[in-house]
C-alpha positions as CSV (number, residue, x, y, z in Angstrom):
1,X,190.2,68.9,176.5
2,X,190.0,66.3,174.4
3,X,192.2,63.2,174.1
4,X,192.1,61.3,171.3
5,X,193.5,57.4,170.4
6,X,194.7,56.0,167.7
7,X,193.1,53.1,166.1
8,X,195.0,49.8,164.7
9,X,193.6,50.2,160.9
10,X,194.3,53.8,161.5
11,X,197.2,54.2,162.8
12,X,200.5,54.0,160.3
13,X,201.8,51.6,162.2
14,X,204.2,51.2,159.4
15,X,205.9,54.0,160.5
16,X,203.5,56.5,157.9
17,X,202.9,59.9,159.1
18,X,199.2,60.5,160.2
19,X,196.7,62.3,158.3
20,X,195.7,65.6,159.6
21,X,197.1,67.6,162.3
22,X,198.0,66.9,165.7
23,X,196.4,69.9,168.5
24,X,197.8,70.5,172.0
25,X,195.5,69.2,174.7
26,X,194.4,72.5,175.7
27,X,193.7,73.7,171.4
28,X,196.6,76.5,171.7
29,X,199.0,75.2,168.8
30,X,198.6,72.6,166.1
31,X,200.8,70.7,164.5
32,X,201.3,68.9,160.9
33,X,203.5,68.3,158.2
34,X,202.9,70.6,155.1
35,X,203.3,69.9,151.4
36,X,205.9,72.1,148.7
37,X,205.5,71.0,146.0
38,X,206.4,67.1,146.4
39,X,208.4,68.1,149.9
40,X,207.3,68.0,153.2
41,X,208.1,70.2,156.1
42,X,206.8,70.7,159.7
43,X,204.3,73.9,160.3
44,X,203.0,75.3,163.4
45,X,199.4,76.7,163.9
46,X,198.8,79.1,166.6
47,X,195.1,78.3,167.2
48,X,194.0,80.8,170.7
49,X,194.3,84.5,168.8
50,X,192.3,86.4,167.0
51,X,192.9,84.6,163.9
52,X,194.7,81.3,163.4
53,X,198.1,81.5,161.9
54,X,200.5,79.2,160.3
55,X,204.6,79.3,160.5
56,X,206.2,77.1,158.7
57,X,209.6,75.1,160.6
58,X,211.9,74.1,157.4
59,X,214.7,71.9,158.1
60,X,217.8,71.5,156.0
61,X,216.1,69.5,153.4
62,X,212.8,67.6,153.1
63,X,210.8,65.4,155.6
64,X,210.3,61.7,155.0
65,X,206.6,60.6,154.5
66,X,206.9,58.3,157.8
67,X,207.9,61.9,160.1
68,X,205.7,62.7,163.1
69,X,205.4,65.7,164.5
70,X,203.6,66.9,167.4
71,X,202.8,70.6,169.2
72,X,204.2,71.2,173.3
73,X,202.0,74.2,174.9
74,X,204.7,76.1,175.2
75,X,205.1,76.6,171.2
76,X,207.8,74.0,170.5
77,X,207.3,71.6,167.8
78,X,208.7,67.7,168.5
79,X,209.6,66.4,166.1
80,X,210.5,62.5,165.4
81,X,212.2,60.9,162.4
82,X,213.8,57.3,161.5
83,X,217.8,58.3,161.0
84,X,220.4,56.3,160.2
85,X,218.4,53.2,161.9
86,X,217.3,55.4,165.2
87,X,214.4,56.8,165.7
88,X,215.8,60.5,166.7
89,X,214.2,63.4,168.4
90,X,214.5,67.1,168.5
91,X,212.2,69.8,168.8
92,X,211.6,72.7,166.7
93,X,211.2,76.7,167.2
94,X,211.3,79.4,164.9
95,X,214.3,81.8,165.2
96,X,213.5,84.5,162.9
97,X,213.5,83.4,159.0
98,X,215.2,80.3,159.9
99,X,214.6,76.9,162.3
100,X,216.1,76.3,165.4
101,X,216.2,72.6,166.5
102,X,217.3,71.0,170.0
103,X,218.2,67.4,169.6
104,X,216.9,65.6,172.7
105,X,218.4,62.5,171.8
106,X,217.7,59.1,170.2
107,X,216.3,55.6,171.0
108,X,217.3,52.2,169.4
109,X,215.5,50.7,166.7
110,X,213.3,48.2,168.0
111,X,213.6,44.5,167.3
112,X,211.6,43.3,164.3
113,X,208.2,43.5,163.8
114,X,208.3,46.4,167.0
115,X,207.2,49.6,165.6
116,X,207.4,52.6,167.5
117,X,205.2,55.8,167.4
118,X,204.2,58.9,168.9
119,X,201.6,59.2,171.6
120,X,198.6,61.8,171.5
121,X,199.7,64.9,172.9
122,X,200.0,64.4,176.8
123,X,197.3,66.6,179.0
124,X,199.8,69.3,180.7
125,X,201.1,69.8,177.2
126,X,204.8,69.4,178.4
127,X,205.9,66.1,178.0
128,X,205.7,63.7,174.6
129,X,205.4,59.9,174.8
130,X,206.1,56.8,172.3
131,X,204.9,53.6,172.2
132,X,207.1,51.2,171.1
133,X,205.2,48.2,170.5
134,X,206.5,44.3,169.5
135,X,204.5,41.5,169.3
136,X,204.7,40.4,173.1
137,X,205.3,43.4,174.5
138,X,205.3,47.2,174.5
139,X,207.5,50.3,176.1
140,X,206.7,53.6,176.8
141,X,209.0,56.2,176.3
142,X,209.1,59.9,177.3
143,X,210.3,61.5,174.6
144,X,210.1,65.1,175.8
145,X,210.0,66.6,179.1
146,X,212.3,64.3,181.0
147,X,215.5,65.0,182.4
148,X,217.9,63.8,180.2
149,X,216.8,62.4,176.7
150,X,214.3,59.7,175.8
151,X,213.6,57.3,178.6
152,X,211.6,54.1,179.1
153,X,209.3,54.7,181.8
154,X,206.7,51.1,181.3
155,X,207.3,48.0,180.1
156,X,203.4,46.2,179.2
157,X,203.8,42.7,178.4
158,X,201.9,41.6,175.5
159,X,200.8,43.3,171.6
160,X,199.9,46.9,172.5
161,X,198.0,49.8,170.4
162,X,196.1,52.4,170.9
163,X,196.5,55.2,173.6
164,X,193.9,56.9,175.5
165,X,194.9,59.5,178.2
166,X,192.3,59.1,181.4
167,X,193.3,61.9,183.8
168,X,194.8,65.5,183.4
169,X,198.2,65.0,184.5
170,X,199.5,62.7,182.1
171,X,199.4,59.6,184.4
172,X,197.1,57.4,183.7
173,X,197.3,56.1,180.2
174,X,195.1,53.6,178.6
175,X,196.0,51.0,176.4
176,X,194.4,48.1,173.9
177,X,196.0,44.6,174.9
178,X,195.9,42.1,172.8
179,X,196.5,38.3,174.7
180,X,195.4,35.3,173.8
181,X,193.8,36.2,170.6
182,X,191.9,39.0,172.1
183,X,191.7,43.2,172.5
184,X,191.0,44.5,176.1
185,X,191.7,47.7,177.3
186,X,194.1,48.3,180.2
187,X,195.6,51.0,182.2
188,X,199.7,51.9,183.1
189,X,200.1,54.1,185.6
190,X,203.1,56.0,184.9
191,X,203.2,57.3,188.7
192,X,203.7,54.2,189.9
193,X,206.4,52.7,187.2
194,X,204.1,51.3,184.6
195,X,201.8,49.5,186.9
196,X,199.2,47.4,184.8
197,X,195.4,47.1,185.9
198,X,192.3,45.7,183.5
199,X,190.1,48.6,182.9
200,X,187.5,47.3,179.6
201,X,186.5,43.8,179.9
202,X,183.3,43.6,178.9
203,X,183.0,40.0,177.9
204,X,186.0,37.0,177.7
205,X,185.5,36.6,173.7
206,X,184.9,40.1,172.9
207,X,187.6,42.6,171.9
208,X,186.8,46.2,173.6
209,X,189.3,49.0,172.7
210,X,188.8,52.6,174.2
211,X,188.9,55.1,171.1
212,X,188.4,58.5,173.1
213,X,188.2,59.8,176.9
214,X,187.0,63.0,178.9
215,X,189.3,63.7,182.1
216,X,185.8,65.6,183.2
217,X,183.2,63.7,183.0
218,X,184.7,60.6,182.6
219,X,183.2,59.4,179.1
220,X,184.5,56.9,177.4
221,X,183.5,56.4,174.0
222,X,184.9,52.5,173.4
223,X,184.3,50.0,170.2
224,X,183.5,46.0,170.9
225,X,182.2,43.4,169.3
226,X,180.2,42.3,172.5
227,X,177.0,42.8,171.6
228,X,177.3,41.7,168.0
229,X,180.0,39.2,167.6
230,X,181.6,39.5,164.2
231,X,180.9,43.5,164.2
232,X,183.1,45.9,166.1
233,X,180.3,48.4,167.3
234,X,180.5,52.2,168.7
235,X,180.1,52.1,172.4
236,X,180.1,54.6,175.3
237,X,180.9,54.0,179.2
238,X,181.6,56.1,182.3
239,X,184.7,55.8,184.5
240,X,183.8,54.8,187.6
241,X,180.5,54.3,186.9
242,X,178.5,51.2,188.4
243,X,176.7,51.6,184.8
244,X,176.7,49.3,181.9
245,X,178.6,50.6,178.7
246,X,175.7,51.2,175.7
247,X,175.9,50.5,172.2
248,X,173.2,53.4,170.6
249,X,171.8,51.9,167.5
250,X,172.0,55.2,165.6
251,X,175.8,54.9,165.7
252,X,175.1,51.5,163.8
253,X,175.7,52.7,160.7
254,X,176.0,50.4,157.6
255,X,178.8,50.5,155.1
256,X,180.0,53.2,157.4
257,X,183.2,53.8,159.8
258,X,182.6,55.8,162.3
259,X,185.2,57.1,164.5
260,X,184.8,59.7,167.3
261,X,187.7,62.5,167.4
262,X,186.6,64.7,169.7
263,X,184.4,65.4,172.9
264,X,183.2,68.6,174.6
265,X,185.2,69.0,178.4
266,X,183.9,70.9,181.1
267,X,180.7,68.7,181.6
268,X,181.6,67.8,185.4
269,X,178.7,64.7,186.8
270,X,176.6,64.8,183.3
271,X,178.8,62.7,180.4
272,X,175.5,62.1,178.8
273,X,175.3,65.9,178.0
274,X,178.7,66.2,176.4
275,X,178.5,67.1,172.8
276,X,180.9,64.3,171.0
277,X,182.4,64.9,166.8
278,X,182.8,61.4,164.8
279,X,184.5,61.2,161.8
280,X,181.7,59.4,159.2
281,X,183.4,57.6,156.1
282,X,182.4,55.4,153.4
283,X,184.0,52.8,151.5
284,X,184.9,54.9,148.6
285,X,186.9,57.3,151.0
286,X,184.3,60.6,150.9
287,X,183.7,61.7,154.6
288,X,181.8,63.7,156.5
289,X,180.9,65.1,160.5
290,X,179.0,63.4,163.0
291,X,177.1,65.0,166.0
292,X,175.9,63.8,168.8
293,X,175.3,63.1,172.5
294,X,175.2,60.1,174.9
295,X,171.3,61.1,175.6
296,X,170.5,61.4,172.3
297,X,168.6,58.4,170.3
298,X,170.1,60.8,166.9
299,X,173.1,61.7,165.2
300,X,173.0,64.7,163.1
301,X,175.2,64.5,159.3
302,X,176.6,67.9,158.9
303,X,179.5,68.6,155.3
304,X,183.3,68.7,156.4
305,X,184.4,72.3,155.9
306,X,186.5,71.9,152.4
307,X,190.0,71.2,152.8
308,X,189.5,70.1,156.8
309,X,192.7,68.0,158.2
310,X,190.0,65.0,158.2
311,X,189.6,63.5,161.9
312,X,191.2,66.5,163.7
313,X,189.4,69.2,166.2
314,X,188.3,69.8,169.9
315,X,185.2,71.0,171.4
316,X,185.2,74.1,173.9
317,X,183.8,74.0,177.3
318,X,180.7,76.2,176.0
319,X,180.3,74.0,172.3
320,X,181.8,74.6,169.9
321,X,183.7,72.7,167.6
322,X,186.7,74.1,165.9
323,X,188.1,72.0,162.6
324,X,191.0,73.0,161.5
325,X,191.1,73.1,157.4
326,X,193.7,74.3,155.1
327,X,192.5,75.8,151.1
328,X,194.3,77.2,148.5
329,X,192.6,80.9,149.6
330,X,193.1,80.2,153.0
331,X,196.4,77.8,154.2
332,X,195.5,77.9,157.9
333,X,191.9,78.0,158.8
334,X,189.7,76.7,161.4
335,X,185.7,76.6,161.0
336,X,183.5,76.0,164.1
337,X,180.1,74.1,164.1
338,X,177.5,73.7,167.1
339,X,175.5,71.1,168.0
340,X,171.8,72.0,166.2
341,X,169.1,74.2,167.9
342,X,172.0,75.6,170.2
343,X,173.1,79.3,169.8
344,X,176.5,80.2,168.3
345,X,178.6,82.7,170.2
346,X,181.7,84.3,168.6
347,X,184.6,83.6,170.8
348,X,184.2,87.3,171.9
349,X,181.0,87.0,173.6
350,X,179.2,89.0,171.2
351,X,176.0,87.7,168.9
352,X,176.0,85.6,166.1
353,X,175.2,83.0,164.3
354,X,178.5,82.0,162.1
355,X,179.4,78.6,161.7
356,X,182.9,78.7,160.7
357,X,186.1,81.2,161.4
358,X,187.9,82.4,158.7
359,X,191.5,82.4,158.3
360,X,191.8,85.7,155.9
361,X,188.9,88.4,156.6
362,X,186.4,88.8,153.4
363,X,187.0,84.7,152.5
364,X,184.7,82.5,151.8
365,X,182.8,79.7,154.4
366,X,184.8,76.7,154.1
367,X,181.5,74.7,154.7
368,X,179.8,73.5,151.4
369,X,176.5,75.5,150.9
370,X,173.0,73.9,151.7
371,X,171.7,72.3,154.7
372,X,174.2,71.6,157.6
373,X,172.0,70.0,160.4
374,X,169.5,67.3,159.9
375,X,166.7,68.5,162.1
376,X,166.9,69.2,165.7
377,X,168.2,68.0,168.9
378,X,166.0,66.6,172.1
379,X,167.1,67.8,175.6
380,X,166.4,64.2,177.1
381,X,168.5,63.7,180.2
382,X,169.9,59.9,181.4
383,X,171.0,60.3,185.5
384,X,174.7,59.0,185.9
385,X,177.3,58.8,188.5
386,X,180.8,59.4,188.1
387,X,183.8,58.7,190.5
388,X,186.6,61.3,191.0
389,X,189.9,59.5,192.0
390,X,193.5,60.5,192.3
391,X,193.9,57.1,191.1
392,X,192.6,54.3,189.0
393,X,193.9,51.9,191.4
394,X,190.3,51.1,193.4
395,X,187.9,52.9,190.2
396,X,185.4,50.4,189.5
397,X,185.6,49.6,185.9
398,X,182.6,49.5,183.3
399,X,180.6,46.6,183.9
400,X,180.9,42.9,182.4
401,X,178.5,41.5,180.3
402,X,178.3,39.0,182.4
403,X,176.2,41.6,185.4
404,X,174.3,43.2,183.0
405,X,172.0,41.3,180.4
406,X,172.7,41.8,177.1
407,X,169.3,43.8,176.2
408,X,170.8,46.4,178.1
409,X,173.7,47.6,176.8
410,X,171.9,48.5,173.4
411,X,170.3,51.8,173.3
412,X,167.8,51.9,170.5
């Protein structure tokens, strides 16, 4: 599984609908709003058969641009949209040619300057959250799943964004706080009414938000401008480790945003080895794929697959990476990249060496042609240890800058 969060100069809080697509925690069903001509409507992907397929959830007339939608694992589509000065939800199923929808009910639109948006898709696929977050403070909402329409289940005090999920129940959710001029990370436990413990702290002037988590290995991939004040830097931790968090110098990359969207599961007691995707942009906008590993000193540049929903995918257990991308020939699409020097399987255990799927038989590779890895991948191994709780009440956090020196944290 991979959980994903979304970060403050990416995340629409002005109520824009995200880039992309949005995948179920467990890579069964995507979801994204689709362009007609100038109109926009919701559309499923079915992402776990032979081929990925696409159908299409029309309502009675077009979407606004600030719509979010977002895929249960049982096939339903939730839908959220700004009506009549509400934010309203209903989910979404196909019934034949038409679209059935099941209005779940509404929440009140928050006070000014309090924008509320969807969170990533929870871990058991079937329950949706919202943040609703103000200047002071911040709500969570479950939006789908309860028992009887949207309901606040946390209050966080203080400027909230992000939104991290750290287990695989859905109940331990991690947040970036902002008090007192500052970013830290925290935790609400939504099994025990919203409590509120620090969980990234790693020095008081520093602001340390936690981009990406793996229930299974407990990685965290984190960004902080600890060890260069001024420059927000790409970071990675363990929960529950006793271990510093890092700051690899080859994810230091100039004129460059970086931002990790995905991470392999399945790696129980070795996060070093889990196989991470980053999302590599320039200032003029043009993109491309990021590979790399915790133990590695190396990231390798690999082309986006043409038409890819641009900082969307998940990682299998056994590594592979699966981006979903959408062409003219070929609406609904996902291509599939390993990490280099690692064999390719096809999904039905028999040989290969492909590096995409395509959506129609006989089409074209939606990777651009030349060279796709940039030479290839040492097997170096760092020893770690990882703590399994129930609960992140007692998990000792990643340390402080303060217990571990500076020189460190930075792997060259």
């Amino acid at each position: 599984m991979t959980v994903c969060a979304i970060e403050p100069a990416a995340a629409h809080e002005n109520g824009a609908g995200r880039a992309g697509c949005t995948i179920t925690a467990d890579g069964c069903y995507a979801a994204r709003l689709a362009l007609a001509g100038d109109s926009l409507f919701p559309e499923r992907w079915t992402l776990d058969g032979p081929e990925p397929y696409a159908v299409p959830l029309p309502g009675n007339q077009p979407e606004e641009p600030g719509t979010e939608v977002q895929p249960l694992a049982d096939g339903r589509v939730l839908i959220h949209r700004l009506v009549d000065g509400r934010h309203a939800f209903s989910l979404l199923y196909p019934t034949g040619p038409g679209t059935g929808e099941l209005p779940l009910g509404t929440v009140d639109r928050p006070e000014e300057g309090t924008r509320l948006r969807l969170l990533p898709p929870a871990p058991d696929g079937r329950r949706a959250y919202a943040l609703a977050a103000g200047r002071h403070s911040a709500a969570v909402w479950l939006v789908a799943g309860g028992g009887s329409g949207p309901e606040r289940v946390a209050e966080v005090p203080g400027g909230c964004s992000g939104g991290v999920w750290l287990d695989r129940e859905g109940r331990m959710l991690a947040l970036d706080r902002e008090s007192g001029g500052r970013t830290k990370s925290v935790v609400v436990d939504l099994g025990r009414g919203g409590e509120v413990s620090p969980l990234l702290q790693i020095a008081p002037g520093s602001d340390d938000r936690v981009l990406l988590a793996d229930p299974d290995s407990g990685l965290l991939l984190i960004r902080s401008d600890a060890p260069s004040p001024g420059e927000a830097r790409l970071g990675w931790g363990v929960l529950g480790s006793t271990l510093p968090v890092r700051f690899p110098e080859c994810l230091r990359l100039p004129d460059r945003r970086v931002t990790p969207f995905a991470v392999q599961p399945g790696q129980m007691l070795t996060p070093e080895g889990c196989a991470v995707a980053l999302h590599v942009e320039r200032v003029d906008g043009a993109g491309w794929i990021g590979l790399w590993r915790p133990a590695e000193r190396r990231v390798h540049h690999v082309p986006a697959p043409a038409g890819w929903l641009g900082g969307t995918g998940l990682w299998t257990a056994d590594g592979v990476l699966r981006l979903p991308y959408s062409v003219g020939a070929v609406p609904c699409g996902v291509a599939t990249l390993t990490m280099p020097g690692e064999e390719r399987r096809p999904e039905d255990g028999s040989p290969g060496d492909a590096t995409a799927e395509e959506g129609a038989e006989g089409t074209e590779s939606p990777f651009p042609r030349g060279e796709r890895y940039s030479g290839q991948l040492p097997t170096g191994k760092t020893e770690m240890t990882v703590h399994h709780l129930n609960s992140l009440a007692d998990v000792p956090r990643p340390v402080p800058l303060q217990q571990a020196p500076l020189g460190r944290l930075v792997t060259n």
